[in-house]
C-alpha positions in Angstrom: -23.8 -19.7 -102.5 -21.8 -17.4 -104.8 -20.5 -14.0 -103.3 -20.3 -10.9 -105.5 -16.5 -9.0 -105.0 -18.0 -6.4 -102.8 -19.8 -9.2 -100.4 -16.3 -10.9 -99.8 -14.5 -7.1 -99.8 -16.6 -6.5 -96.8 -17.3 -9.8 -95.1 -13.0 -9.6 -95.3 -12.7 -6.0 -93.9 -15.3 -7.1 -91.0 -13.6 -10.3 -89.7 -10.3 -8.0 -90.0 -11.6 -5.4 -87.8 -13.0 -7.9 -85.2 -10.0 -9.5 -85.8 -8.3 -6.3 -84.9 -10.7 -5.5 -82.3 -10.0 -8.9 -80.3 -6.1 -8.7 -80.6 -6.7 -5.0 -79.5 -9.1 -6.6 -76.2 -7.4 -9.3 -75.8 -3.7 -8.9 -76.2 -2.9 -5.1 -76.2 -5.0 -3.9 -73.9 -3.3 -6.4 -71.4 -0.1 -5.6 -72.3 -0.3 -2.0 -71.7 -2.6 -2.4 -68.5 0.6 -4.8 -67.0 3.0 -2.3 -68.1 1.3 0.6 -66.3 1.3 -1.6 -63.2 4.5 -2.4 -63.4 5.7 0.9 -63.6 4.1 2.0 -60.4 5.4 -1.1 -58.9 8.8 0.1 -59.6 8.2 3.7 -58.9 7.2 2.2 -55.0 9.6 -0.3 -54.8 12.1 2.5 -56.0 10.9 4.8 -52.9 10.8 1.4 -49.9 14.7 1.1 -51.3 15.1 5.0 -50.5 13.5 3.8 -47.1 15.3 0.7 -46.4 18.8 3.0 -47.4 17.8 5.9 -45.0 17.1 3.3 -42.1 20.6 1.5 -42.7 22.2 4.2 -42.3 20.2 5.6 -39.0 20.6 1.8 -37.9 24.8 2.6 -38.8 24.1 6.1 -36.5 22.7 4.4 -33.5 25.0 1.3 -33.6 28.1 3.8 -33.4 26.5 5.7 -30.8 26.2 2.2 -29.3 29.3 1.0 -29.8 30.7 4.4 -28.0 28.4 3.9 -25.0 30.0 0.4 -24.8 33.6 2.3 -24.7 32.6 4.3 -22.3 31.4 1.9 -19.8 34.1 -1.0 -20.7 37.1 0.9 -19.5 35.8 1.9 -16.2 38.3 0.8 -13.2 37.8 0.1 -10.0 39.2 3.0 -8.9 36.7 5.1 -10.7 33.4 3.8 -9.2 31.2 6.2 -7.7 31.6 5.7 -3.9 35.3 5.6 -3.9 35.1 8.8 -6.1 32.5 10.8 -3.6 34.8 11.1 -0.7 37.6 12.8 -2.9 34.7 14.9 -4.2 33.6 15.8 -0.3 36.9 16.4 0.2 38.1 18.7 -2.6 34.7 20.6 -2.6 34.9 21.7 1.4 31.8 19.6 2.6 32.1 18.5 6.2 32.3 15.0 6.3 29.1 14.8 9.0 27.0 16.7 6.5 27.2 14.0 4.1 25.1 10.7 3.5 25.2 8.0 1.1 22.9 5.4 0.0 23.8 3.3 -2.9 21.6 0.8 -4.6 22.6 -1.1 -7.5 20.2 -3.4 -10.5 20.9 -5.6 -13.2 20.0 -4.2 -16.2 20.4 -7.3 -18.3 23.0 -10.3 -18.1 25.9 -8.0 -18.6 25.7 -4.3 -17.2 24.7 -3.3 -13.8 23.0 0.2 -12.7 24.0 1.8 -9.4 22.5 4.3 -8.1 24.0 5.9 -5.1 21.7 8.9 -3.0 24.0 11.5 -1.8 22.3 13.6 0.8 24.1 16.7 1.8 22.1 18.5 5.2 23.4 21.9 6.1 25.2 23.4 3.4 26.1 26.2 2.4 25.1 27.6 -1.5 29.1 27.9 -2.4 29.7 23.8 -0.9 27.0 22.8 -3.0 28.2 24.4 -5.9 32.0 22.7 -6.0 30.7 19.1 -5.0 28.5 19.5 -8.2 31.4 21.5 -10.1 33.5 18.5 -9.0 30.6 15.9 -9.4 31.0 17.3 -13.4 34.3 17.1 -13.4 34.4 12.9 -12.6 34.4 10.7 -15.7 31.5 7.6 -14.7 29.5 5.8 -17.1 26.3 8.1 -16.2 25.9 11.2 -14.3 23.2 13.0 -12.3 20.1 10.9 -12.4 18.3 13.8 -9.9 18.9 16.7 -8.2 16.7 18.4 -5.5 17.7 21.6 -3.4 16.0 23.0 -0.3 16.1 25.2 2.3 17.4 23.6 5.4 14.3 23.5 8.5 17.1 24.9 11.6 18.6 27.3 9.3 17.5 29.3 6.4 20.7 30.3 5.3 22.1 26.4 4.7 20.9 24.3 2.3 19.6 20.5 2.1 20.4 18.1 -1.2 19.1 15.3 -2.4 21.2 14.0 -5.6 20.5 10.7 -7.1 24.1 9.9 -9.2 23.3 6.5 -11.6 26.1 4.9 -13.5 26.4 1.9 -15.3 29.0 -0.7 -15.3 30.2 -3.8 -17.4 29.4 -7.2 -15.4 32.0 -9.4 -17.3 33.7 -9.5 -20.3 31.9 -9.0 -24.0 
């Protein structure tokens, strides 16, 4: 079969232009659609690094507050525990020794620190005792503080009061 010059002009043009039209379907398009995901990827994995920064350094934050918790409760003495401590307290602060109760209790937090919590009742006192055994309470440098405080009239006499303060502090077992 013999092709005039126009036939093969456009039986050539159309195989380029399918030609053209399958690289375009089959390669470009591809390409590009890749590309586009790829750049979002990045954009998001870009943003989870921004993330994974921020929480380093909040993890940095809490481990030095850690770390000075752990300073806090390491050098505690002997001499500094709570019950040895509360008698100075009653003493320096003016409370009669009969007006004043104690009830310690003490758990294991884990393997190495131990909780105690002592219950300081205080029946009959007056407003301005009160006052300087918590001033002085403050004042003492334990590994914890006032866990609760409750204040009341006292049944006998109005004029006195009756306090119920739970101190907690914490303390190192053994050595790190």
């Amino acid at each position: 079969m013999q092709l005039s010059r126009r036939e093969k002009i456009v039986i050539i043009g159309s195989v380029g232009i399918l030609g053209l039209l399958l690289v375009l379907q089959f390669v470009v398009r591809p390409v590009r659609e890749r590309i586009v995901t790829l750049r979002r990827v990045v954009t998001d994995k870009r943003d989870i690094l921004g993330q994974l920064r921020q929480k380093s350094l909040d993890y940095q934050r809490l481990e030095a507050q850690a770390n000075q918790l752990r300073s806090l409760i390491g050098p505690q003495q002997e001499g500094r525990r709570i019950l040895s401590s509360l008698s100075r307290i009653r003493q320096a602060s003016g409370v009669p020794e009969n007006m004043l109760s104690l009830k310690p209790t003490t758990t294991a937090i884990d393997n190495r620190y131990q909780e105690t919590v002592v219950e300081v009742r205080l029946d009959g006192v007056t407003y301005a005792h009160l006052v300087a055994f918590l001033r002085e309470l403050e004042a003492l440098d334990l590994a914890g503080g006032v866990k609760t405080l409750e204040v009341q009239h006292a049944d006998r006499n109005p004029g006195l009061l009756r306090a119920v303060i739970q101190l907690s502090t914490v303390t190192r077992l053994g050595p790190t």
